[in-house]
C-alpha positions, -999 to 999 in steps of 0.1 A, spaced: 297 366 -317 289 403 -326 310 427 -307 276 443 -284 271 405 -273 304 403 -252 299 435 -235 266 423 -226 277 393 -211 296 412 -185 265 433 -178 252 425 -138 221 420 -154 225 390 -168 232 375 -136 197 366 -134 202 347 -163 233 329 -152 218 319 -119 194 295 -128 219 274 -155 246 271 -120 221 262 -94 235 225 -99 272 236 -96 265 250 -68 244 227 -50 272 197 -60 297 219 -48 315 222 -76 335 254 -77 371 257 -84 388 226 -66 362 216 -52 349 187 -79 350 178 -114 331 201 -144 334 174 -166 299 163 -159 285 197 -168 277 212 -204 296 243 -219 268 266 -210 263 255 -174 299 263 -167 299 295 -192 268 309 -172 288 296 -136 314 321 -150 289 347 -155 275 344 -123 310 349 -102 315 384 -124 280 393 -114 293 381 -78 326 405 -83 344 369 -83 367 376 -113 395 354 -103 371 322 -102 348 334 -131 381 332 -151 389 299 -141 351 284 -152 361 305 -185 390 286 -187 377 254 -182 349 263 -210 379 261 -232 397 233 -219 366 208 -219 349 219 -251 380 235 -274 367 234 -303 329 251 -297 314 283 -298 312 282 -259 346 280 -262 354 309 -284 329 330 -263 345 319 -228 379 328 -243 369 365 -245 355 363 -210 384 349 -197 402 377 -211 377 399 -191 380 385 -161 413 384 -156 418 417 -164 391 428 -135 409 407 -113 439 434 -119 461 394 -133 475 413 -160 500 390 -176 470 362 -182 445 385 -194 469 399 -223 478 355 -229 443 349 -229 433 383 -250 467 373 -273 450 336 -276 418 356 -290 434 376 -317 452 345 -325 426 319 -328 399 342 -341 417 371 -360 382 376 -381 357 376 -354 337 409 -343 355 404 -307 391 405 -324 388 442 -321 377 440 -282 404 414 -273 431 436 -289 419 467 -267 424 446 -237 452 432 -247 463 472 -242 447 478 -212 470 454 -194 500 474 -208 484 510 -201 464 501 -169 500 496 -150 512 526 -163 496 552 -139 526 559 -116 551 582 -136 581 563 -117 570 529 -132 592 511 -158 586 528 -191 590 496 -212 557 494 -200 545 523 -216 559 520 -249 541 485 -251 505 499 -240 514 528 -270 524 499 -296 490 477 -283 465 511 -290 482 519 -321 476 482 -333 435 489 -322 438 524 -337 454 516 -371 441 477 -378 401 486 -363 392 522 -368 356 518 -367 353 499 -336 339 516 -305 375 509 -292 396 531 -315 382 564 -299 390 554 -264 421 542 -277 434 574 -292 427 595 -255 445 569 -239 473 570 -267 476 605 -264 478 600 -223 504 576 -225 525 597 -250 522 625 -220 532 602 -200 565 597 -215 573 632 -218 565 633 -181 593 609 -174 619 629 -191 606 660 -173 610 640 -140 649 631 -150 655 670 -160 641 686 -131 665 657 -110 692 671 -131 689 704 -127 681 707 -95 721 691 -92 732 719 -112 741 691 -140 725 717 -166 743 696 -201 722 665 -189 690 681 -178 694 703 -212 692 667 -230 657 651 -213 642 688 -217 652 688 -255 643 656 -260 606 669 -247 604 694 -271 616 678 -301 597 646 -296 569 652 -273 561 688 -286 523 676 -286 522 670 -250 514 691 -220 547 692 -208 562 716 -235 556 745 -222 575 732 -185 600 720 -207 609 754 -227 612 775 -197 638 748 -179 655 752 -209 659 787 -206 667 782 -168 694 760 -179 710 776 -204 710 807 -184 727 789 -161 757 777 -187 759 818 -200 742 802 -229 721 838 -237 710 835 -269 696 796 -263 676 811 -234 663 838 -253 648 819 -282 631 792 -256 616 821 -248 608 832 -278 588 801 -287 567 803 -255 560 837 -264 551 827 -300 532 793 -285 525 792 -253 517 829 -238 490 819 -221 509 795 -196 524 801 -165 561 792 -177 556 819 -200 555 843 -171 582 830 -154 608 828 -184 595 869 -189 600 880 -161 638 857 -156 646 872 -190 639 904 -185 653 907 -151 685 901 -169 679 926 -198 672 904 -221 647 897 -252 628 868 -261 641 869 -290 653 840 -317 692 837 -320 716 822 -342 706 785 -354 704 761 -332 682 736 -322 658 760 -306 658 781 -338 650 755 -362 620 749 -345 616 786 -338 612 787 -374 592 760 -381 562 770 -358 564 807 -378 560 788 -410 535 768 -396 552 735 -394 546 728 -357 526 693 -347 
C-alpha cells in the first residue's frame, strides 16, 4: 500500500464509500460487543472501521481495525487495518496502543511504503504528551529518539520535514526545562545550582531560543557570587550574539550600572565559547 493510500483512507470523504460495505453490520447490530464479525469479510469490517473515523468514533474504529487483523492475519486487509489501527488510536489520544500497534507495523512490514508513516506515529505518541513543560522529560527524549529514527532512516518521506520542526521544538523544549529549574534556583538565591541548568543551556542547547534567557541569568548569578569577570563575558556573548534581544538590554544596563564591560575575561567556560563564536565555531 503506497504511502498517499493510507492518508486517504482517513480522509471523511471516503465515508461515502465505507457506508455502503457496513450497512449489514449495522443493521445485525454488530458493533463492538454487541455480536460476532466472524461472519463478515475483511473489507466489510475494514470499511466499518472507516466509517466510525468518518463518525469521529476512533476508539471503536480501532477496535474493527483490530479485529481486521485478528480474523484475517495474514491478508492485505490485515496489513492495511494495522496502519489504521495505529491511526485511530492515536486520534482517540490512547497513546501507549497506537505506538504497539505503529511498533507492530515497522515490525511486520519494515519494507512497505507505510513503514515510514507508522514510524512518525510511533513519535507523535511520544511528542504529542509532551506539550506541558512540567511533564516527565523521559518523555521527551523518546519523542526526540522516535523523529530522529524518521529523520535519519526516511528522508524523503513527506514525514521527515515535519519531523525536523517538531525535533527542533522538542529540543526547545528541553532547554525550557532546565531554564524552569534555574529560574527556581535562583530565585532561592542557590546561585551554584541555578549556574549549572543555565550552563547546561548554553553549552548543550545553544541552538534553542532559550539562550539568550539563559546568558543574562548567568550574568545575574554570577553577579550575585562577586564572580565579575564570568558576568562580564555572558555579556559579552549576548552582545556579540544576541543584541537584538531583550536580555541583552537588561544584562547592559545591570552591567553598566555596576561600571562594568561586557567584556571577555580569563578562560573559563564562558570564554571558550566566547571564542568559538568569534572564530565562527558557534552551532
Amino acid at each position: 500500500m503506497a504511502a498517499g493510500r493510507s492518508r486517504k483512507l482517513v480522509i471523511v470523504g471516503l465515508a461515502v464509500l465505507a457506508l455502503a460495505g457496513c450497512d449489514e453490520l449495522r443493521q445485525k447490530g454488530t458493533a463492538p460487543g454487541g455480536g460476532s464479525l466472524e461472519g463478515f469479510t475483511a473489507k466489510q469490517i475494514f470499511e466499518r472501521g472507516e466509517y466510525e473515523i468518518s463518525v469521529d468514533d476512533n476508539e471503536e474504529a480501532a477496535i474493527y481495525f483490530s479485529e481486521v487483523e485478528r480474523l484475517y492475519p495474514y491478508s492485505e486487509w490485515a496489513k492495511r487495518a494495522l496502519i489504521m489501527q495505529a491511526f485511530a488510536y492515536h486520534s482517540d489520544k490512547d497513546y501507549e496502543n497506537s505506538r504497539a500497534a505503529a511498533q507492530r507495523f515497522i515490525d511486520f512490514y519494515p519494507a512497505d511504503d507505510d513503514a515510514a508513516y507508522a514510524q512518525y506515529l510511533l513519535a507523535l505518541s511520544y511528542y504529542d504528551q509532551i506539550e506541558e513543560v512540567g511533564r516527565d522529560q523521559g518523555l521527551t527524549f523518546q519523542a526526540l529518539q522516535a523523529l530522529r529514527t524518521v529523520i535519519e532512516r526516511y528522508p524523503d518521506s513527506e514525514y521527515a520535514r515535519s519531523s525536523i520542526l517538531k525535533f527542533d521544538l522538542a529540543f526547545d523544549h528541553l532547554a525550557g526545562k532546565e531554564m524552569e529549574i534555574g529560574r527556581y534556583y535562583l530565585k532561592r538565591d542557590h546561585y551554584a545550582s541555578a549556574i549549572n541548568r543555565f550552563r547546561v543551556v548554553v553549552e548543550d542547547f545553544q541552538t534553542t531560543t532559550h539562550t539568550p534567557e539563559a546568558l543574562h541569568r548567568l550574568v545575574e548569578a554570577y553577579l550575585s557570587l562577586g564572580l565579575v569577570e564570568e558576568a562580564q563575558t555572558a555579556g559579552a556573548i549576548l552582545g556579540y550574539n544576541y543584541q537584538s534581544t531583550e536580555w541583552y538590554e537588561d544584562s547592559y544596563k545591570l552591567l553598566t550600572g555596576q561600571g562594568l564591560e561586557m567584556k571577555m575575561f580569563g578562560d573559563s567556560w564562558l570564554s571558550k565559547i566566547y571564542r568559538q563564536m568569534i572564530k565562527g565555531e558557534w552551532i
